[in-house]
C-alpha positions in Angstrom: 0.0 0.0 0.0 1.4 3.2 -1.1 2.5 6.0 2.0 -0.3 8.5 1.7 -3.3 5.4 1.7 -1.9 4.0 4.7 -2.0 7.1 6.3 -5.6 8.0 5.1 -6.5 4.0 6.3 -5.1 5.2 9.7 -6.5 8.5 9.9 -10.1 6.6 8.5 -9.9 4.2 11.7 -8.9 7.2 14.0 -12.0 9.2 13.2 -14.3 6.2 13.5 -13.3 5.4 16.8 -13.2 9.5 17.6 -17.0 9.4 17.0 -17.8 6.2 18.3 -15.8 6.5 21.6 -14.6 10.2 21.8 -11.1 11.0 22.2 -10.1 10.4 25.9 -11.4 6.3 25.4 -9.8 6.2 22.2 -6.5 4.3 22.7 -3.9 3.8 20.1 -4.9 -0.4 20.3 -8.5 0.6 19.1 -7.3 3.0 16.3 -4.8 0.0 15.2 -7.5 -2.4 15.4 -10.3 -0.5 13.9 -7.6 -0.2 10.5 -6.7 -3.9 10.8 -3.0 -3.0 11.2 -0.6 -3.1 14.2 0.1 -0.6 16.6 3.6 0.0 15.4 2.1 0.8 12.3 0.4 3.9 13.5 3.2 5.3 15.5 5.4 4.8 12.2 3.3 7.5 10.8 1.7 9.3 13.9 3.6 9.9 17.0 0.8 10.7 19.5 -3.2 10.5 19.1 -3.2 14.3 19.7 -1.6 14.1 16.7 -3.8 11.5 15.2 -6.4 14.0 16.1 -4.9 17.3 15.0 -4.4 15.5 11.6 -8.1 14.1 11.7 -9.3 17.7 11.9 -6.4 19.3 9.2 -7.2 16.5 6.6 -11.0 17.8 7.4 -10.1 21.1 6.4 -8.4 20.5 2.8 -11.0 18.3 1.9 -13.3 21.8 2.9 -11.3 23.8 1.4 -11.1 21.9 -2.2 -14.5 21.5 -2.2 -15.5 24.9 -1.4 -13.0 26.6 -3.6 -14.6 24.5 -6.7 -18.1 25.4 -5.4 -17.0 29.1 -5.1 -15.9 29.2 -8.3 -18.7 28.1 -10.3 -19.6 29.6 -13.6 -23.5 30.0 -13.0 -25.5 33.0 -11.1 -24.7 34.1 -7.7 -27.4 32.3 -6.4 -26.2 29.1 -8.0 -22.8 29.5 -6.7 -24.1 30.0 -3.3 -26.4 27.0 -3.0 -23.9 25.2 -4.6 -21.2 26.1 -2.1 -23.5 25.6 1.2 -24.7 22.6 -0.1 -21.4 21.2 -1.4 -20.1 22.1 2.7 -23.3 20.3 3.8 -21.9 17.1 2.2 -18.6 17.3 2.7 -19.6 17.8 7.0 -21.7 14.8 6.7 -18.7 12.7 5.8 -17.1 13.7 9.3 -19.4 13.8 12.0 -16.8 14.2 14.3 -15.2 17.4 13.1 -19.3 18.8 13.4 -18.6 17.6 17.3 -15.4 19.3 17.6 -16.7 22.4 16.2 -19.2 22.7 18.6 -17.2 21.5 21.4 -19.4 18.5 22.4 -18.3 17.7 26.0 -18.7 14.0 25.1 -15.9 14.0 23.1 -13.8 14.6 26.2 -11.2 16.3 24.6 -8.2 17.8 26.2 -8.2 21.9 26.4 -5.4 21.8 24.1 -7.7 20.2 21.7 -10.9 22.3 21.9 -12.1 24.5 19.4 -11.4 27.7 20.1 -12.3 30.1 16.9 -10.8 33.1 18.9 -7.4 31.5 19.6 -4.5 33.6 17.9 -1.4 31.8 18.7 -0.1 28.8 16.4 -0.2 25.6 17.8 -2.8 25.7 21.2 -6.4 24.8 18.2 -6.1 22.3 15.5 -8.0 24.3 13.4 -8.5 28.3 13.7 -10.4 31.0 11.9 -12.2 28.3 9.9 -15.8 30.2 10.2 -13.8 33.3 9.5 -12.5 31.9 6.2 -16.4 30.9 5.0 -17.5 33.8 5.7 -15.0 35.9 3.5 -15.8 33.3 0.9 -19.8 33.9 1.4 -19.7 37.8 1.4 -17.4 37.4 -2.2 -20.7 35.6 -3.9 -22.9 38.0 -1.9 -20.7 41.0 -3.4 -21.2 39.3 -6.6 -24.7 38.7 -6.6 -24.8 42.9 -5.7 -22.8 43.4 -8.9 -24.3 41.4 -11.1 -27.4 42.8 -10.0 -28.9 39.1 -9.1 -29.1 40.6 -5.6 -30.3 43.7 -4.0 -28.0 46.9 -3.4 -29.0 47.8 0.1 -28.4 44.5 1.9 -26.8 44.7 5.2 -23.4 42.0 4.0 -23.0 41.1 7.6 -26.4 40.2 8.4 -26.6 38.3 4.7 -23.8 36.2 5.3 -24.3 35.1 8.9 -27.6 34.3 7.8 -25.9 31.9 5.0 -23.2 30.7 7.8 -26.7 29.4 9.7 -26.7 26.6 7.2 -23.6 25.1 8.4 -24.7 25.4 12.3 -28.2 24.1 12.2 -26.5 21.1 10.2 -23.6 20.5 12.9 -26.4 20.9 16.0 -28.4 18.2 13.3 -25.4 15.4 13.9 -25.5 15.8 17.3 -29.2 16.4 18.1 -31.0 15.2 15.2 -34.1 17.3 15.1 -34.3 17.7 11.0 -37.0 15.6 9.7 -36.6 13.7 6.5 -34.1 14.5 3.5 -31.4 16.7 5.3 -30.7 18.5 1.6 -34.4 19.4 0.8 -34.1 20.9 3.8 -31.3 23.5 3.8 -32.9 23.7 -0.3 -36.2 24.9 1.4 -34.0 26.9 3.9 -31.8 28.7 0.9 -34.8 29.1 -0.8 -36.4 31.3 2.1 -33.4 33.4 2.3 -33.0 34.2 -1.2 -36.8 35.8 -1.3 -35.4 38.2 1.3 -32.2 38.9 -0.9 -33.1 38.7 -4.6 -33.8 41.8 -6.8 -37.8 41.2 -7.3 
């Protein structure tokens, strides 16, 4: 097996038995065990399973970023691009449940403090992952500012208030992995929600 599948095999196992055990009764035996491997297998590529877990959440966050850079750059209306981008999020979230969890630092994935989400933290190293919702909502007020010029949109919106409404999308779908309160297809769903929000923001 070639270096970069057995580390996606490993990282695979670690995030399985993140969301089915949470971090603190995780051991390095169940990750190795869970990707049918030895244990000296995963310390040849990770040395720690704060490690394995920083790398769970930064492997997260390419796969995000590709996707939404792709979605983002889509050749249709502003509208278009922006259900296409919230949507194409949506699906790439649902193929990590746990990262949802970390986001929303559920307690009951007992993770160390050096671990938790913190979107405010500044210095390198102390948050796996920082300035993430920061990042998506640059990207959101582009295709809003878009929308404006292309005149798709109306000129008066508040920008702010526009794309934290967008940004909701992504939230009521991580509090959906954990809480499960959206009934039926999850994607007709955040369609029907888009929908509502573009009435507010299209030119009539």
């Amino acid at each position: 097996m070639a270096l970069p599948e057995k580390r996606d095999q490993i990282l695979d196992a670690a995030e399985e038995c993140f969301e089915r055990f949470g971090y603190r009764r995780s051991s390095m035996d169940d990750i190795a065990r869970a990707g049918r491997m030895s244990k000296g297998s995963v310390y040849t590529y990770f040395d720690s399973k704060d490690e394995l877990f920083r790398s769970v959440i930064d492997r997260y966050r390419i796969e995000m970023e590709r996707d939404l850079g792709e979605a983002a750059n889509c050749k249709g209306s502003a509208r278009e691009c922006i259900e296409r981008f919230i949507l194409q999020g949506i699906s790439t979230l649902e193929k990590h449940p746990v990262v949802a969890r970390f986001y929303l630092v559920d307690p009951t994935l007992e993770l160390p403090r050096s671990l938790e989400y913190d979107p405010m933290q500044e210095k390198d190293g102390e948050c796996p992952c920082k300035g993430e919702d920061h990042l998506l909502m640059e990207a959101l007020d582009k295709l809003v500012q878009d929308g404006q010029r292309s005149g798709d949109f109306r000129l008066g919106l508040d920008r702010i208030a526009t794309t934290s409404l967008l940004m909701s999308c992504f939230y009521i779908y991580m509090h959906n992995v954990m809480f499960h309160f959206i009934q039926g297809d999850v994607k007709e769903f955040f369609q029907h929600q888009l929908d509502v929000i573009f009435t507010g923001i299209c030119q009539a």
